[in-house]
C-alpha positions as semicolon CSV with decimal commas, in nm:
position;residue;x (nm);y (nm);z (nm)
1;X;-0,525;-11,698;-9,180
2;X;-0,379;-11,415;-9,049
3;X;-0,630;-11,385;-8,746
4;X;-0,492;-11,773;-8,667
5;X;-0,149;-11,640;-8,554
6;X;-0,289;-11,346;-8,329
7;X;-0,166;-11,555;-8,030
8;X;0,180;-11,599;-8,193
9;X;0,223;-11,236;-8,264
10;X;0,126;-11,099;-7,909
11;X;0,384;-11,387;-7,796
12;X;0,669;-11,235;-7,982
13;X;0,547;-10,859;-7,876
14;X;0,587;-10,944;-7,529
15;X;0,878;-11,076;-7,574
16;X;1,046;-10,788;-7,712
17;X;0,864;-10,599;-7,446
18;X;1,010;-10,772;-7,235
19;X;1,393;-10,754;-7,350
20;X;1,448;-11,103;-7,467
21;X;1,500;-10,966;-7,805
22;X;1,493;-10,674;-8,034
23;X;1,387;-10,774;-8,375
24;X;1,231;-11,101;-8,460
25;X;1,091;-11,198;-8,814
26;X;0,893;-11,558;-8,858
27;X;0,814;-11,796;-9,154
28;X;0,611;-12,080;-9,179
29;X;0,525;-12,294;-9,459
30;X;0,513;-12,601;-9,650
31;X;0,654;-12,771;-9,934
32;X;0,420;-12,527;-10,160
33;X;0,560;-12,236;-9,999
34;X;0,545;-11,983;-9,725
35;X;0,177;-12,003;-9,535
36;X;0,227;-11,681;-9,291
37;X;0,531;-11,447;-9,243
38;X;0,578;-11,219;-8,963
39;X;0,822;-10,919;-8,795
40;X;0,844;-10,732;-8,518
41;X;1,025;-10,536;-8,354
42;X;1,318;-10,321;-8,462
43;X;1,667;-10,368;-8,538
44;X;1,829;-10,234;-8,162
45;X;1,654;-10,088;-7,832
46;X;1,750;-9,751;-7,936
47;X;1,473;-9,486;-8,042
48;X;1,545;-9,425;-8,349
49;X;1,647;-9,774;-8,409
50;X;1,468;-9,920;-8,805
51;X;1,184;-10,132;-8,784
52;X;1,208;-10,540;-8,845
53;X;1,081;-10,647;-9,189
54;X;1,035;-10,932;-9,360
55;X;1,375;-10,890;-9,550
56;X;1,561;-10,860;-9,213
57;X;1,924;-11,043;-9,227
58;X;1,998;-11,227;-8,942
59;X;2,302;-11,363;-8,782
60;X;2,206;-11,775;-8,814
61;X;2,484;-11,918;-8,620
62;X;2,515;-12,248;-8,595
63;X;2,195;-12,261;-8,813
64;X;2,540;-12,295;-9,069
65;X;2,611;-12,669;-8,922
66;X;2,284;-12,818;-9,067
67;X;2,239;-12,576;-9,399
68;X;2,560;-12,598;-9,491
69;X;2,811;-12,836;-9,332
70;X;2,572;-13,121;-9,288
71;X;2,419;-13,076;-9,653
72;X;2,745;-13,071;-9,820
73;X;2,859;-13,346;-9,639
74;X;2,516;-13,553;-9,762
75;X;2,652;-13,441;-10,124
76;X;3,013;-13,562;-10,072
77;X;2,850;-13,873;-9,973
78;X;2,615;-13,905;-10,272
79;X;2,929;-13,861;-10,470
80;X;3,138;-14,120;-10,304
81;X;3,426;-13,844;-10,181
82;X;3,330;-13,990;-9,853
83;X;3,297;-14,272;-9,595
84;X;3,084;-14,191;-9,316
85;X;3,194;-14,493;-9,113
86;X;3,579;-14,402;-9,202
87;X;3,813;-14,317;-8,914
88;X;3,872;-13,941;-8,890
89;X;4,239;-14,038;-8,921
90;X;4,208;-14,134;-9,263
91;X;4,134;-13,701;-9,314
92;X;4,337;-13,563;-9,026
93;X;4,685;-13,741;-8,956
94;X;4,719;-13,567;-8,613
95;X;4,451;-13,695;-8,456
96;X;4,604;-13,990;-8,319
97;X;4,623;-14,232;-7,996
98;X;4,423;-14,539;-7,890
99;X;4,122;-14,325;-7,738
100;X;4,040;-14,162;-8,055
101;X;4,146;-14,396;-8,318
102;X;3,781;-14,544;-8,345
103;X;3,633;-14,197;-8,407
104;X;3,422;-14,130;-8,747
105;X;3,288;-13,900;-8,953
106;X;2,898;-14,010;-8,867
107;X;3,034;-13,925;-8,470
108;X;3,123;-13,565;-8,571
109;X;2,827;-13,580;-8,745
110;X;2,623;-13,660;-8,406
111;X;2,839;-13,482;-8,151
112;X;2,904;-13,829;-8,017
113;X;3,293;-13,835;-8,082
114;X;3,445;-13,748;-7,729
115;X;3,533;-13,399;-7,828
116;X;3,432;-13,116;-7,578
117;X;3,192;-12,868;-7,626
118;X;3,371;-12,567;-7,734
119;X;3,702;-12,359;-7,594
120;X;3,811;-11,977;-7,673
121;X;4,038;-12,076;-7,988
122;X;4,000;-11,752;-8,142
123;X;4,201;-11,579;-7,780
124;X;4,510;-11,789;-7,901
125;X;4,511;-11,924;-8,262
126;X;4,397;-11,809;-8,558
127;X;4,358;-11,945;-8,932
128;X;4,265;-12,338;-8,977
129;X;4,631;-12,463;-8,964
130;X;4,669;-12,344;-8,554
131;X;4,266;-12,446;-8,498
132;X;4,306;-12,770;-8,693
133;X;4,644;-12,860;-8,472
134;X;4,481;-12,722;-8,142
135;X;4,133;-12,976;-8,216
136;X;4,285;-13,317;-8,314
137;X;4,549;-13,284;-8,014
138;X;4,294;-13,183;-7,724
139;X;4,231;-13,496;-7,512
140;X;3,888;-13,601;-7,542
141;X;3,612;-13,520;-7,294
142;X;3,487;-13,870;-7,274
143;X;3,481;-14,171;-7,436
144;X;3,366;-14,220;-7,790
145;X;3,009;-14,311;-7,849
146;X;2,932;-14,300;-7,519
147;X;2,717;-14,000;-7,505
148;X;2,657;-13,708;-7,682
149;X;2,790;-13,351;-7,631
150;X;2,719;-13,074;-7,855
151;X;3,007;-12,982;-8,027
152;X;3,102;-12,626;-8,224
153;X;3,481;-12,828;-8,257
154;X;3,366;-13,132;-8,462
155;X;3,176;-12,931;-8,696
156;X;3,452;-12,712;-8,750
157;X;3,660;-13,043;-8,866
158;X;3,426;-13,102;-9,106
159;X;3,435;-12,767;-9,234
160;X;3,812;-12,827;-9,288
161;X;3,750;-13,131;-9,484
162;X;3,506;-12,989;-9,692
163;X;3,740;-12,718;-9,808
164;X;3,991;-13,042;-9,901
165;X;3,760;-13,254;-10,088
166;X;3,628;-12,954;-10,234
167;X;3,881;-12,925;-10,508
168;X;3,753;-12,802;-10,865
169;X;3,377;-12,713;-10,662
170;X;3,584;-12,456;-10,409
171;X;3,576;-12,384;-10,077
172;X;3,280;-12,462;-9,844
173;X;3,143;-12,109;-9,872
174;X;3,189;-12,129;-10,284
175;X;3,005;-12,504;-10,262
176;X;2,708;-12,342;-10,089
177;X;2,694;-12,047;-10,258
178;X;2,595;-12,208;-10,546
179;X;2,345;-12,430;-10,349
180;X;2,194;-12,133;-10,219
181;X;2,146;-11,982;-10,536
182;X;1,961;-12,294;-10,661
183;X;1,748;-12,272;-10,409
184;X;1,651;-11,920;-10,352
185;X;1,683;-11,488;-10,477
186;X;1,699;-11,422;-10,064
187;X;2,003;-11,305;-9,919
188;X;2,203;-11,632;-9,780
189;X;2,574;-11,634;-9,768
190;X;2,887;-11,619;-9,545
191;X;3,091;-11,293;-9,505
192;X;2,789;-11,099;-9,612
193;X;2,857;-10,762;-9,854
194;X;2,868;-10,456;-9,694
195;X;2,539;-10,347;-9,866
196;X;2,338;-10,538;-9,677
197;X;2,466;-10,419;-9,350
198;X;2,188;-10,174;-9,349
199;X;1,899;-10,432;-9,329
200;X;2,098;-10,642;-9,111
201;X;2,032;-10,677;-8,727
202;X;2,326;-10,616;-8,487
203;X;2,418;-10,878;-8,307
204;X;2,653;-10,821;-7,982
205;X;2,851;-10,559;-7,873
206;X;3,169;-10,764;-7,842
207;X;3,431;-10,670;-7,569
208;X;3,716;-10,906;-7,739
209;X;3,618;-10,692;-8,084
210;X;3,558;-10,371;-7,919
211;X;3,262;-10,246;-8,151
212;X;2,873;-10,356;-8,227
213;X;2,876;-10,676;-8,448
214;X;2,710;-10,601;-8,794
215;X;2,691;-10,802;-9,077
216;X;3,021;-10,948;-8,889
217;X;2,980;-11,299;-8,747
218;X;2,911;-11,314;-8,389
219;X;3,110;-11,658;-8,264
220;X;3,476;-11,536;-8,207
221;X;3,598;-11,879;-8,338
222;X;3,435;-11,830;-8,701
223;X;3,571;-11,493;-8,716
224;X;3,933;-11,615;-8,656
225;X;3,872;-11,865;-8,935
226;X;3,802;-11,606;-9,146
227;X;3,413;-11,588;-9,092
228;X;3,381;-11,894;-9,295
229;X;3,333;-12,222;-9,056
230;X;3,163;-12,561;-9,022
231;X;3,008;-12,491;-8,769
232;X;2,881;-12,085;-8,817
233;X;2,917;-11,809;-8,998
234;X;2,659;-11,814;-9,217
235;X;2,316;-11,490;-9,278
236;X;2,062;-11,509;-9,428
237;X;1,628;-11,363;-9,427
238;X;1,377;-11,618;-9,246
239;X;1,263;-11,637;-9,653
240;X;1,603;-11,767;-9,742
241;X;1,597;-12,070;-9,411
242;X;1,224;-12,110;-9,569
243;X;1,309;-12,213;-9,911
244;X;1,603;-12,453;-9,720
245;X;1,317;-12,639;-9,501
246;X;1,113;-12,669;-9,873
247;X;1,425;-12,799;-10,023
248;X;1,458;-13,070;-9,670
249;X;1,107;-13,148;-9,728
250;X;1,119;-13,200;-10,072
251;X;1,402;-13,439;-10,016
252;X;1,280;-13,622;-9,743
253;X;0,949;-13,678;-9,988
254;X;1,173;-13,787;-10,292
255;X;1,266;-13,528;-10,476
256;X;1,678;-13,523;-10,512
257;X;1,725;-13,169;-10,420
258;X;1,950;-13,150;-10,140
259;X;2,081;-13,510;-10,185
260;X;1,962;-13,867;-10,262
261;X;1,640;-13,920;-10,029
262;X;1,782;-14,188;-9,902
263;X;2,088;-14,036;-9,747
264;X;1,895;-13,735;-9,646
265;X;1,636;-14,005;-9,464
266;X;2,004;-14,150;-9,289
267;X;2,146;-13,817;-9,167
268;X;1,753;-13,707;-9,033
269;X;1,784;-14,032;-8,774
270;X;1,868;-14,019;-8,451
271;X;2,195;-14,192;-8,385
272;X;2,227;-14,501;-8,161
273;X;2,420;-14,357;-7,850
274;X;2,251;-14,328;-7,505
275;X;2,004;-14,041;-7,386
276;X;2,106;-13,875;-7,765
277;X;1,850;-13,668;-7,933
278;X;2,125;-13,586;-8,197
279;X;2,093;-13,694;-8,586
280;X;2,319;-13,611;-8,843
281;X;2,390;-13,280;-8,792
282;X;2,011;-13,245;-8,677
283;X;1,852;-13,248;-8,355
284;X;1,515;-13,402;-8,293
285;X;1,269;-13,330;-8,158
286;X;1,216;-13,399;-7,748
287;X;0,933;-13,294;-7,548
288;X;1,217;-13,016;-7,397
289;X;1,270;-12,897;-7,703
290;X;1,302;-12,556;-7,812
291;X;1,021;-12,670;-8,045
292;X;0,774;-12,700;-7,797
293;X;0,542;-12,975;-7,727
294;X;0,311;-12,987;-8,028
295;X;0,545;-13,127;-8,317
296;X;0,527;-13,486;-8,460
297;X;0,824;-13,724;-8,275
298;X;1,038;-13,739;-8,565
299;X;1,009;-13,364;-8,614
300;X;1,394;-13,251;-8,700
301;X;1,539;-12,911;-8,636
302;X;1,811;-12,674;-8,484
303;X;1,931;-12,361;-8,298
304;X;2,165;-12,110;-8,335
305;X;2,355;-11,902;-8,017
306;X;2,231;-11,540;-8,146
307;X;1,847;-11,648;-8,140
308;X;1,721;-11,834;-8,416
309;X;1,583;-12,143;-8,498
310;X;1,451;-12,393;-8,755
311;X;1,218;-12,677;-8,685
312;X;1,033;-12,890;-8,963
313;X;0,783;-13,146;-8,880
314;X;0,822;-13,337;-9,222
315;X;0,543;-13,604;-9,157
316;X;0,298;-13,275;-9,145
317;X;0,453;-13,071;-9,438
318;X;0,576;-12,755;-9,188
319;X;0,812;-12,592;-9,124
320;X;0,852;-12,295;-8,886
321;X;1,159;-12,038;-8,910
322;X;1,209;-11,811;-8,594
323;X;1,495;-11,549;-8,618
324;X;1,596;-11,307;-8,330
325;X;1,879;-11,102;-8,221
326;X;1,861;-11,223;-7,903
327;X;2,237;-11,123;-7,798
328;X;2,187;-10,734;-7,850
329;X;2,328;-10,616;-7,677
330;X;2,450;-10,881;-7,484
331;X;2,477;-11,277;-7,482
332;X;2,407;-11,318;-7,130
333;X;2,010;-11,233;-7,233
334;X;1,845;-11,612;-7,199
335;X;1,498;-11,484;-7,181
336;X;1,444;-11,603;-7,534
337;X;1,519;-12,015;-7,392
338;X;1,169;-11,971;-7,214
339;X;0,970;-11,800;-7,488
340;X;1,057;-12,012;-7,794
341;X;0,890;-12,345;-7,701
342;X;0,543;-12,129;-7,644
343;X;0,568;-11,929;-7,969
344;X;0,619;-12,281;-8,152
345;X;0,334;-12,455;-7,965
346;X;0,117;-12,130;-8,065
347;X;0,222;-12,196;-8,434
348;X;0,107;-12,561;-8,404
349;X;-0,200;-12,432;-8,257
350;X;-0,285;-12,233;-8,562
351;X;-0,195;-12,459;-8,820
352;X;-0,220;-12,796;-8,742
């Protein structure tokens, strides 16, 4: 097997030859487990810098909004704490006025409820009260439902209400905390311990911060919010995102681990708002997508700003985990946008 993924292994050596990333570490695998695992690289560009393993603890970034915000919003839902077709209103009394009153939970959900992209909170606000304010009182980019734009701010709402519905279960990082643990012995957590610094790869040197990010979450607005967020915040091993995407799959093939099958089916399809490739939470998959071009149509998936990615093509049974560090030392380093599709196409080549 291991000669099958030659191809995908000289892919990700010439891409840290070529500065797109440091350290990368790969899984893929079905629902019966991990089929091939892979890392390269080392933790920084400097000489003396540790070698990548297996074990590696990455930064996953908004990898957070579909493990954790979007799963524990499938199990509020299960439980009947929550109306996906109820107006956000009903959750956040200032977000008011006639352009927004229509707004739902299943928009958040699909980046389709007017809200902009993302702004610098973190430069003027800090804790949920000021970024909670600051969110439901911004004007809205566009109208409701009427496209889709990717959204760090609607996710972060949801974060909020998870923490309120939460009640005897905790906060959102307590909820999946124990969901992780049910799932998996890998490292997976927000506001990582300081003992796993050491096998953790460095993000960005941040000028706002003024140090190298490690173990320390890399989006400025998650750190004002404590490093706990809807929408990032979370690290975790490509093992740990692997035994998630078994958990999806099993789900999606009946088995209630995640949620009811049936909501997990809902929040997997796409939403009905023009030129959207957004689900719940998801993404799917597009022939532009980061997943390359060899993935079923209803593959689902998602990316995170430091370099990583998850993509499972549940009609085949795989899933494939790619993890970088892409923004050491800097975010302006793209190179990674180009490589990813071919490194997923050269997993598809190998296994399906």
């Amino acid at each position: 097997m291991a000669d099958a993924f030659a191809s995908v292994e000289a892919l990700v050596r010439s891409g840290i030859d070529a500065g797109a990333f440091p350290a990368a570490t790969i899984e893929v695998g079905r629902t019966a487990g991990a089929i091939w695992q892979h890392a390269a690289g080392t933790l920084t560009r400097a000489a003396d810098a540790p070698a990548t393993r297996n074990d590696t603890i990455f930064d996953l970034a908004s990898l957070t909004k579909v493990m954790a915000t979007a799963t524990l919003m499938m199990r509020a839902v299960d439980n009947g704490q929550l109306d996906l077709d109820a107006p956000l209103a009903r959750h956040f009394p200032a977000w008011r006025g006639e352009d927004r009153e229509a707004v739902t939970l299943k928009d958040l959900l699909g980046h389709s409820s007017g809200l902009t992209a993302y702004l610098p909170f973190y430069r003027d606000h800090s804790g949920r009260i000021d970024f909670e304010r600051a969110i439901c009182t911004l004007p809205l980019e566009y109208p409701p439902r009427t496209k889709s734009i990717y959204s760090d701010l609607g996710f972060m709402l949801l974060g909020f209400l998870l923490d309120d519905i939460g009640g005897r279960e905790g906060s959102v990082a307590t909820q999946f905390g124990r969901l992780a643990a049910s799932l998996t012995d890998e490292p997976l957590a927000f506001n990582p311990p300081r003992e796993w610094r050491a096998r953790t790869a460095p993000t960005e040197v941040d000028p706002w911060r003024g140090r190298l990010l490690v173990g320390e979450v890399h989006d400025e607005n998650a750190w004002a919010l404590g490093g706990i967020a809807g929408h990032a915040g979370l690290f975790g091993t490509a093992a740990a995102v692997g035994a998630f995407a078994r958990a999806v799959l099993g789900t999606i093939a009946g088995d209630a681990l995640l949620a009811s099958p049936t909501t997990m089916r809902e929040f997997i399809t796409r939403v009905d708002v023009a030129a959207s490739s957004r689900a719940l939470g998801w993404d799917t998959m597009l022939l532009t997508s980061s997943c390359g071009t060899r993935l079923s149509p209803s593959a689902i998936g998602h990316t995170g700003f430091t370099g990583t990615s998850l993509w499972i093509d549940w009609e085949r049974d795989l899933y494939i985990v790619l993890l970088t560090n892409r923004v050491h030392p800097t975010r302006e380093n793209t190179a990674l946008r180009q490589l990813r599709p071919l490194i997923h196409d050269a997993i598809a080549d190998a296994v399906l």
